[in-house]
Each structure stands twice: as C-alpha cells, then as structure tokens.
C-alpha positions as CSV (number, residue, x, y, z in Angstrom):
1,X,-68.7,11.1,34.0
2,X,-70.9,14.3,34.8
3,X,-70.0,16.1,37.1
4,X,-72.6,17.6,39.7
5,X,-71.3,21.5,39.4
6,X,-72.3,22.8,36.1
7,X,-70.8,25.0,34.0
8,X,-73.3,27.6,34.1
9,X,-75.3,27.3,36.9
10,X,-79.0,25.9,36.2
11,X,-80.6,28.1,39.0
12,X,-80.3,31.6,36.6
13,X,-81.7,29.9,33.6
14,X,-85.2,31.6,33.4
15,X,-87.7,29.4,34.1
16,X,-91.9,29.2,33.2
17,X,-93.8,28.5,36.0
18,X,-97.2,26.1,35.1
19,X,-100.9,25.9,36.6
20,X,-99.2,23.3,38.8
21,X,-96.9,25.1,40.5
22,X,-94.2,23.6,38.7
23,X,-91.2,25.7,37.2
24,X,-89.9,24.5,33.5
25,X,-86.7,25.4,32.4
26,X,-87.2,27.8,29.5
27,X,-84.4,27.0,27.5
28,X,-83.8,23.1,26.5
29,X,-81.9,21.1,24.5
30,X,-83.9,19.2,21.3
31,X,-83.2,15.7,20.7
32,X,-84.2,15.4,17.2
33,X,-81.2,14.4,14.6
34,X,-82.2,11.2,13.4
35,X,-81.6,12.3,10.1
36,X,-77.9,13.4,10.4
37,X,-76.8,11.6,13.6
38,X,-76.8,8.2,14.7
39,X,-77.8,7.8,18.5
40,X,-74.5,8.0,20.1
41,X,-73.7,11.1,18.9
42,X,-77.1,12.6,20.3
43,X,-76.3,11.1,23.8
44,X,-73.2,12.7,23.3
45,X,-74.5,15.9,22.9
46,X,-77.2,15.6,26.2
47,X,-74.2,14.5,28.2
48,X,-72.2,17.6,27.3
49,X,-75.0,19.4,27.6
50,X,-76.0,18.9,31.1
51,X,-72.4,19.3,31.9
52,X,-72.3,22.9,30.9
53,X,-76.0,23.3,33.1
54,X,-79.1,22.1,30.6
55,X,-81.7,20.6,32.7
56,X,-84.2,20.6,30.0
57,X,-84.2,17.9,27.7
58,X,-86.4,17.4,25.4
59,X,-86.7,13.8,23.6
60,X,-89.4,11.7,21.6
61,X,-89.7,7.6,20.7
62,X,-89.9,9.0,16.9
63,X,-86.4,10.1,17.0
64,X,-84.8,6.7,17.6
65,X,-82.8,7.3,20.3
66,X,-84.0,7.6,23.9
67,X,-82.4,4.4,24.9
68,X,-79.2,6.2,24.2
69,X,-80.3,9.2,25.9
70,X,-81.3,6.9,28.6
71,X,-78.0,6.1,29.7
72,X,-77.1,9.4,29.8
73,X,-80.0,10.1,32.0
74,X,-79.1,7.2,34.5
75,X,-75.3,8.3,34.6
76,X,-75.6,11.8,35.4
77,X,-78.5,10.9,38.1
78,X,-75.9,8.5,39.5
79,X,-73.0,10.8,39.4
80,X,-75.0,13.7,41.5
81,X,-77.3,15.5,39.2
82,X,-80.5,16.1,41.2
83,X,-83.6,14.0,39.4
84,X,-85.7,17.0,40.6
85,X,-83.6,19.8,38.8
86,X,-84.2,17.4,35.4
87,X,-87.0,18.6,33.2
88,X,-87.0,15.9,30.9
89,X,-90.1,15.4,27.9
90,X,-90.7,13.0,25.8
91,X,-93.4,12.7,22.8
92,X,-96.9,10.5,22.2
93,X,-95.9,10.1,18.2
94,X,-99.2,10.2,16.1
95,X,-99.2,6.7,15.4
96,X,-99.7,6.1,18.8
97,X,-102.8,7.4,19.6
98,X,-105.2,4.5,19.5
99,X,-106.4,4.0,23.2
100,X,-104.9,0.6,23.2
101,X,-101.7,2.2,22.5
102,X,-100.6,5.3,24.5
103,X,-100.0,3.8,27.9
104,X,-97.9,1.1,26.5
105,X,-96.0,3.3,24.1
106,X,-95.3,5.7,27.0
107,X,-93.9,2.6,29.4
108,X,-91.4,2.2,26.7
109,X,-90.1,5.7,26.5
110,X,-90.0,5.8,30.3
111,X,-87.7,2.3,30.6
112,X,-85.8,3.1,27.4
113,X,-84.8,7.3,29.2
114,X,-84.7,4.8,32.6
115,X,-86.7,7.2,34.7
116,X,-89.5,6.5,37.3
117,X,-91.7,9.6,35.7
118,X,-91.4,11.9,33.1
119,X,-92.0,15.5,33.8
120,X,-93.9,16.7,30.3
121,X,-95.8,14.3,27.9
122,X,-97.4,16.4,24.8
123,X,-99.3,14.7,21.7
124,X,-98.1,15.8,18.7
125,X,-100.7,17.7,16.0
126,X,-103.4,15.5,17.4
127,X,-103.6,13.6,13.6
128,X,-103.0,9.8,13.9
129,X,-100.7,8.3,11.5
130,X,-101.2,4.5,10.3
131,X,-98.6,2.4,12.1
132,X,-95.2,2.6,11.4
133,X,-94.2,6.1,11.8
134,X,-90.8,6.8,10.5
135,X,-88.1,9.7,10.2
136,X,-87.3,10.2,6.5
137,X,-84.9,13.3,6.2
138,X,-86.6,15.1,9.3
139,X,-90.0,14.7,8.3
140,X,-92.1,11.8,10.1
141,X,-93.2,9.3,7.5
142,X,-96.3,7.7,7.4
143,X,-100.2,7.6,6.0
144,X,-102.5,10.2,7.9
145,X,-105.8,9.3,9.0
146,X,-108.7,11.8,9.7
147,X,-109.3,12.7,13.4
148,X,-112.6,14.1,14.7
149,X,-112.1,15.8,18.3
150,X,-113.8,13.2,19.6
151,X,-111.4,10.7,19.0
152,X,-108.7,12.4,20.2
153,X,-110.4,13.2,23.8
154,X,-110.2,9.3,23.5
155,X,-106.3,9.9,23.8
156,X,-106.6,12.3,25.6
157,X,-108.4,10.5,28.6
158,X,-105.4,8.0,28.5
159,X,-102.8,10.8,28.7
160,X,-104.6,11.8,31.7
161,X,-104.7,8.1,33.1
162,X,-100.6,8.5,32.8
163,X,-100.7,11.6,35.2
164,X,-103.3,10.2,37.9
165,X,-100.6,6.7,38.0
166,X,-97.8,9.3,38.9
167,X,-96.0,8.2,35.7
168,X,-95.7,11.9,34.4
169,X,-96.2,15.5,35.9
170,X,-97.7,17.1,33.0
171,X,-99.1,16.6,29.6
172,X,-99.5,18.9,26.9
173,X,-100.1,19.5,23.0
174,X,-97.8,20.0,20.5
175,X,-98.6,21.7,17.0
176,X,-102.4,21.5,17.7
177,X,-105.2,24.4,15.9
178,X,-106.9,26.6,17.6
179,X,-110.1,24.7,16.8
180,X,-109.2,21.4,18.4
181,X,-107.1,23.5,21.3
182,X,-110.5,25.2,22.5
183,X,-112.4,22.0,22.3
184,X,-110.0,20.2,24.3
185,X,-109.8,23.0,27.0
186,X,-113.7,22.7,27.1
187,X,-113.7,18.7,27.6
188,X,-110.3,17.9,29.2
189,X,-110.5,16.7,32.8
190,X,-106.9,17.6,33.4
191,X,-105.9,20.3,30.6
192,X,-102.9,21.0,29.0
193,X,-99.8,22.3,31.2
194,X,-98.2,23.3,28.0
195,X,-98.6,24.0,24.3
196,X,-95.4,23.7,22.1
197,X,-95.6,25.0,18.6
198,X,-93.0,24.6,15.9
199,X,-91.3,27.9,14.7
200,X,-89.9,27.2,10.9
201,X,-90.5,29.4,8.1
202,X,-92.5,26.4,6.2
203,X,-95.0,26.1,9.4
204,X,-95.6,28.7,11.2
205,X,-98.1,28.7,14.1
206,X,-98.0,32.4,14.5
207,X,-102.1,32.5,15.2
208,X,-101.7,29.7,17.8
209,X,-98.7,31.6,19.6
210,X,-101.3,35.2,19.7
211,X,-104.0,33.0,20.9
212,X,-102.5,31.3,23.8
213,X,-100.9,34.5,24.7
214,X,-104.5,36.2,25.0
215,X,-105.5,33.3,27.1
216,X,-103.2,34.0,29.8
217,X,-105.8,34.1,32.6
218,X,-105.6,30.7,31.9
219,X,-101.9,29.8,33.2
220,X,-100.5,28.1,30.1
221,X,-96.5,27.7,29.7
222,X,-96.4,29.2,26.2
223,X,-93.4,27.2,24.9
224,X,-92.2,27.8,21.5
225,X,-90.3,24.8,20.1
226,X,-87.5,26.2,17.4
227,X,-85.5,23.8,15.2
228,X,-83.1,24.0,11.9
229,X,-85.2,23.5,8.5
230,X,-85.6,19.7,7.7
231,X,-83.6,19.5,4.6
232,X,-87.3,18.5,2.6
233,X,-87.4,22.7,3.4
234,X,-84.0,24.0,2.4
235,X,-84.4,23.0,-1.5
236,X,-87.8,24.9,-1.5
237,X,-87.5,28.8,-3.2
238,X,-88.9,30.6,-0.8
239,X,-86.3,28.8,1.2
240,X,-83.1,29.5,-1.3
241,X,-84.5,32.8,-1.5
242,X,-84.4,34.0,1.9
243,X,-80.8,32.4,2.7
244,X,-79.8,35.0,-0.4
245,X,-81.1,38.0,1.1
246,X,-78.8,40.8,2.9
C-alpha cells in the first residue's frame, strides 16, 4: 500500500514550467531495466519510489513493462496519491511511427499504465525501425529505415491528433537533430512541449542541449534524460579507460 504522505514532500521538488502552463517535475524516476530486471522488480522500484515523493515517472512500451507499472499506477491513485500531482510519460518507440500505427500503439500504453491521459508523449530519434523492436542488452534492436522530415510530420500530425482527443497533455521529441528539430518547429501545428536528450559518454547531444538553450524565447522544458551505460558501452576503451582514471 502507498501511502498518501510522502517521504519527501513532492511540493519542493523543482519543477519546469512548459509553454502550457504546465509544471513538470524536474527530477523523475527511468523505467528502463529490461535488460537486468524482470518487470516486477521495476514496479517495485516505482512503488517505492512514489512512496518516498517521485511524481515523475517516466516509462516506454519498449521496455516491457508498463503493465506492471500499471498496477502500481492504479494502486497508489486508489490509496490517495493525487492523479494531478502524477507526471507520468511514456514513449512512441520507432517502430511505431507509421500513421496507421501511433494512435493504436499509444491506446495500449495508456490501458496497459491504466490511466485516462498521459501527461508527456515524445517520439524517439524520429528514425523508424522495421517492426519488431526489441531490447537486446539496453540497446533497442531492430532494422533502421531512412526518414525524410516529411514523413515524420506524418507522425507527427497523429501525435497531435492524441493531444486534441484529450488522451495526452503534451508531446515531445526525444534524441532528435537540430536539423529535423527546426523543421518540425517550422511545420508543427502543436510543437514540442519538451525535448529530452540522452546524456552518455557514447552519445552525447551536447549541440542539441546549447541549441535549445539559445532558443529559450521559445518556452521549451529543456529536459536532459541521464541513464547508466548500456553494457554494449562498458566493454568499449574509451569506456574502460575513463572508469581507470583518478
């Protein structure tokens, strides 16, 4: 059972306010450990961690696990935790993208989290994979196929079709180049609330992070999205190298 009063109290965790009005948690709990950890052990993690005062959760269908998560989600709501003080996210994986395909693939992370909305949905890298997607030691799985920008404002008109049917708050990017980031501002109806950005030492996105920041007018949520090296990374030198310097 979780209990309604926190550990910590949510209130003074810093928050990042968005061009909506809405204020996002700045300091979440990842989801991803689909390499390592079977789903119940994930769930059990979100559950201890909203205990102690997270409110930001952040989960994708790729990670094989949001049903788990879901019951989680459902319990604490149940047992007092405000729906409202949630931030919860979830992922459109890349080989998802086809129009066909994104509003379906959403309604299944919604029922398998057992929410009514989501609060942030961002589109990985904006490169679609060739179905299926799979987690092989941390590093999604699956033949790449070329993307004009084009075709992804094709997802990205369906991303927006999610937001005007009330099903999520906000959408976002996730990984995405400069390039295809200005060309999306230019042509996006509704634009992006957020833009995450992985920050590991075998991809980093330090020229997206100094770009978005100089775009401030603008009223992104810079979010930075940190996470352990997949263990493909730890064998590399540079890698081995760095762990063996004072």
């Amino acid at each position: 059972m979780i209990t309604s009063q926190p550990v910590i109290d949510p209130a003074i965790v810093p928050k990042r306010r968005l061009f909506t009005g809405a204020t996002m948690p700045a300091i979440g709990l990842g989801t991803f450990g689909s390499d390592h950890l079977n789903g119940a052990q994930i769930a059990a993690a979100v559950e201890g961690a909203i205990q102690v005062g997270y409110r930001h959760i952040d989960c994708a269908a790729v990670y094989g696990n949001e049903a788990s998560i879901g019951t989680v989600l459902h319990n604490a709501i149940r047992d007092g935790v405000r729906r409202d003080d949630l931030w919860i996210a979830s992922k459109l994986w890349n080989d998802k993208h086809a129009e066909s395909d994104v509003i379906p693939a959403f309604r299944q992370s919604l029922a398998d989290l057992q929410l009514e909305y989501l609060d942030l949905l961002p589109s990985p890298l904006a490169v679609p994979q060739f179905p299926s997607a799979r987690m092989l030691g941390g590093v999604a799985q699956s033949r790449r196929a070329a993307v004009c920008p084009r075709e992804f404002l094709r997802t990205w008109r369906q991303l927006e079709k999610l937001v005007d049917l009330g099903l999520v708050r906000h959408i976002g990017t996730s990984n995405m180049t400069i390039p295809k980031l200005r060309l999306l501002l230019r042509d996006a109806r509704i634009r992006p609330a957020v833009t995450k950005w992985s920050c590991i030492r075998i991809f980093s996105s330090r020229s997206c992070s100094i770009s978005c920041v100089h775009r401030a007018s603008s009223r992104w949520a810079i979010v930075r999205s940190a996470r352990r090296p997949v263990p493909s990374a730890i064998g590399r030198p540079t890698i081995r190298w760095i762990s063996k310097t004072p």
